[in-house]
N, C-alpha and C positions, 0 to 999 in steps of 0.2 A: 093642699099640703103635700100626697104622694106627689105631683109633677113637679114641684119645686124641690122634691127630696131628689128624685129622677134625674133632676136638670144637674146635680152634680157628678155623677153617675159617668165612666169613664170614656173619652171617643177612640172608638178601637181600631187599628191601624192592622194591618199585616202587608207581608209583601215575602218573596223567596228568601232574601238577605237584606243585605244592609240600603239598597237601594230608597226601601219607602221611607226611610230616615229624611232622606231630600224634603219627605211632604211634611216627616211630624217637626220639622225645624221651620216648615212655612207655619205650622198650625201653632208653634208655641210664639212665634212671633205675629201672627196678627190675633189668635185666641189666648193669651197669655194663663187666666184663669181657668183653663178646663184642664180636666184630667185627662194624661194619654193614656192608653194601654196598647205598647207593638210588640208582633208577635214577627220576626224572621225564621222562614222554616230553612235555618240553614242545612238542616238533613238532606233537601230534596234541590238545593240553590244547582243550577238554576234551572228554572221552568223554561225558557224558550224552546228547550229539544223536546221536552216532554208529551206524551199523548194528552189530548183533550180529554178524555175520562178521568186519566190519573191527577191531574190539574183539579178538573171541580171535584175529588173527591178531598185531597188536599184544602181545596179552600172551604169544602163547608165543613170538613171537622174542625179547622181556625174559627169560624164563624160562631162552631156551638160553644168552642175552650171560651171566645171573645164573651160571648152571651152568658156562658157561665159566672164570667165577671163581670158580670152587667152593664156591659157595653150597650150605650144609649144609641148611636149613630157606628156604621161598621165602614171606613173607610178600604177599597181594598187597590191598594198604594202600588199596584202593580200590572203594569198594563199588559200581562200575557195572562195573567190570572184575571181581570177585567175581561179579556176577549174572549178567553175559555168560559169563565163562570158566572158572569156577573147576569145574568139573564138568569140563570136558576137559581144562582142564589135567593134573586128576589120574588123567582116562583116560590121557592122552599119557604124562605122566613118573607112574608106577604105583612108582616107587621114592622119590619126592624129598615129604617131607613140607611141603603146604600148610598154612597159616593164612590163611582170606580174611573179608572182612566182609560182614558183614551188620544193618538195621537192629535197635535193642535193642526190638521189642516186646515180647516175653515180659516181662523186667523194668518196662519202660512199664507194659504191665499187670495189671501185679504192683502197680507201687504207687501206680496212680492213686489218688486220693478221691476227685474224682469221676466218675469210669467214661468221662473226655474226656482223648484223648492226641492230642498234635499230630506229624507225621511229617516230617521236613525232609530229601526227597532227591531223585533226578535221575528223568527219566521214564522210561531207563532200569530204574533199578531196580523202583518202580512198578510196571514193567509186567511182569517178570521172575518166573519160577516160583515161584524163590526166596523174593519176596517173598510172592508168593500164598499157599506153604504156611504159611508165617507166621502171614499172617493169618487162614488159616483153622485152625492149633494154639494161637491163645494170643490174639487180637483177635476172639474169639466175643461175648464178654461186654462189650467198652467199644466207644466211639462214637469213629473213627479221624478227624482230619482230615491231608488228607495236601498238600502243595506241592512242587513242582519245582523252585521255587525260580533260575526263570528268569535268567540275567546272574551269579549271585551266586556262581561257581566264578570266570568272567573278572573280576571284581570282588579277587576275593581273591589270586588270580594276578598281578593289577596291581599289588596294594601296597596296594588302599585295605580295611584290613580295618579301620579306627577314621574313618572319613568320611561325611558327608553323605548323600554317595550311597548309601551300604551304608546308611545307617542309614535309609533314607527306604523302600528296596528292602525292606527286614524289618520295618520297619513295614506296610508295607503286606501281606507275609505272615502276620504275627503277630495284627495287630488281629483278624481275625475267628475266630482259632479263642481267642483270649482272649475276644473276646465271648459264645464259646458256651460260657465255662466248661473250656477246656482247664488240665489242670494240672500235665503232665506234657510236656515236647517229647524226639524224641529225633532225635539229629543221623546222619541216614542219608547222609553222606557227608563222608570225613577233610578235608575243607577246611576244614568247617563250625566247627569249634571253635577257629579261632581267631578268630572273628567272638566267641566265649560272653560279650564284655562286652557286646557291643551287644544281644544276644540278653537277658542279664539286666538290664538299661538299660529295653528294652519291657517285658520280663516281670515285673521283681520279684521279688523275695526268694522269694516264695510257690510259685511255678513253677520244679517238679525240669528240670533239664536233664540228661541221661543222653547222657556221650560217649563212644564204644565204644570211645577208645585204651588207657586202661585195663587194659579187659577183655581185650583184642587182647592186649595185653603176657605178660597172666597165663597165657593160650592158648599162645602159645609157649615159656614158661617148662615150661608141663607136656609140650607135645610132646616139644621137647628133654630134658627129663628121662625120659620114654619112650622116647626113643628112644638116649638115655645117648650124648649127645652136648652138653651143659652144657660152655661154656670151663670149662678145669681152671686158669686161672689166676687170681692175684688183679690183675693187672695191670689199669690200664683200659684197653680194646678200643679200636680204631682206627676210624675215621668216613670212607670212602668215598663220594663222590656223584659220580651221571652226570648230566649233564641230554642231550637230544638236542635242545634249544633254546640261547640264548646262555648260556656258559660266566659270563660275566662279571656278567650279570644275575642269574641262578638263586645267586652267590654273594651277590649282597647279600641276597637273598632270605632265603637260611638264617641269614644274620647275622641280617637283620630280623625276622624269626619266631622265632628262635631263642637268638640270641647268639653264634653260632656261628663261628669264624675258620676251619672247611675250607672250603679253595676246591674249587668245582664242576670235574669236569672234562667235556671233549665226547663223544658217545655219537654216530653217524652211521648212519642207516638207508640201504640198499643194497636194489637188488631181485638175486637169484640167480638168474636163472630166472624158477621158479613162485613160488620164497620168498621171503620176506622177513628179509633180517637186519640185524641190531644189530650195531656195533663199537665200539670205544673209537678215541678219534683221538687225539693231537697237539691238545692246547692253546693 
């Protein structure tokens, strides 16, 4: 009876901004009936420049605020905060089943033709172990171009994900690894995909674009089924969001990204001491 009460119990999502929205719109479309709970720390948006300390302390006071609302599965929707944290997190909480991101190389190259994959993430990531192993289990064989992709997370954040400016910014990313024959990109961070017109605008029909939400989706479909904690209802799930930046903003946001009429509620960072925590406030 408690596991079945559990299995309703909400899949908690975070990421810097409005990026991890990409995964909780895969997660309500192939998991219909679960509950979300996402948490945007737009206070800190965004993590790519960020030190590694200051990142996992960030993600595990989201993880306690998540836990606090009894987040069953803690998805963490963001792949500079996966690189940075996701390894202690699941030292720290050794009970609470993670899902985190990471770039699609493997698949890149898998299906290049021709043996040129383009990589679109933060220097974070980059530079992270994570990504290292990567590339040295499955990018042995193709010729990697990778960008940072400087401005184009605050870009997306702002609202201009169909403008000039973006598109002037990914141009200028994009031309040269199309000149070398790239034909494969893959979107190493959940912001990124809601730029994919502009991204197929440059690229053309001919160039696989590969975006991990997907894949994310399907990931936690199997956790939660391992771990026989699947909503048992046919009902559709309820749609929970924090921001820790403006309430009223981050609302239009997920409308505009999404279609979305939940409204955002506020999240407020506190120092305790040594720690750092997360609360829900008053609207």
């Amino acid at each position: 009876m408690e596991n079945k009460a559990a299995s309703q119990n909400p899949i908690g999502i975070f990421d810097s901004g409005v990026g991890g929205l990409s995964v909780l719109n895969e997660l309500r479309r192939l998991l219909p009936q679960e509950n979300l709970l996402y948490v945007a720390d737009q206070a800190h948006v965004p993590y790519g420049s960020r030190p590694l300390d200051e990142i996992r302390r960030f993600s595990e006071a989201i993880t306690h605020f998540l836990l606090v609302h009894k987040a069953k599965l803690i998805v963490v929707a963001c792949n500079t905060a996966s690189a940075a944290a996701l390894t202690n997190l699941r030292n720290i909480f050794p009970a609470v089943p993670f899902v985190g991101m990471e770039p699609a190389v493997k698949p890149a190259a898998r299906q290049t033709q021709s043996g040129r994959v383009g990589v679109l993430a933060t220097a974070t990531t980059f530079a992270s172990e994570r990504y290292a192993d990567l590339m040295a289990r499955y990018a042995r064989e193709v010729v990697v171009w990778e960008d940072p992709c400087r401005g184009l997370v605050d870009l997306i954040e702002s609202g201009e994900v169909d403008t000039p400016v973006t598109m002037t910014l990914l141009q200028d990313i994009l031309d040269p690894m199309l000149a070398s024959g790239v034909d494969t990109l893959v979107l190493g961070c959940t912001h990124y995909p809601f730029v994919i017109p502009l991204l197929r605008q440059i690229s053309g029909p001919e160039v696989m674009i590969i975006d991990p939400a997907p894949a994310i989706a399907r990931q936690v479909e199997r956790v939660l089924q391992q771990n026989e904690k699947l909503a048992s209802t046919s009902a559709a799930g309820e749609v929970r969001l924090f921001t820790t930046g403006a309430a009223g903003l981050f609302t239009g946001q997920v409308r505009g990204l999404l279609g979305m009429s939940e409204r955002g509620e506020t999240a407020v960072w506190r120092q305790d001491g040594n720690e750092l925590v997360l609360q829900s406030a008053q609207v």
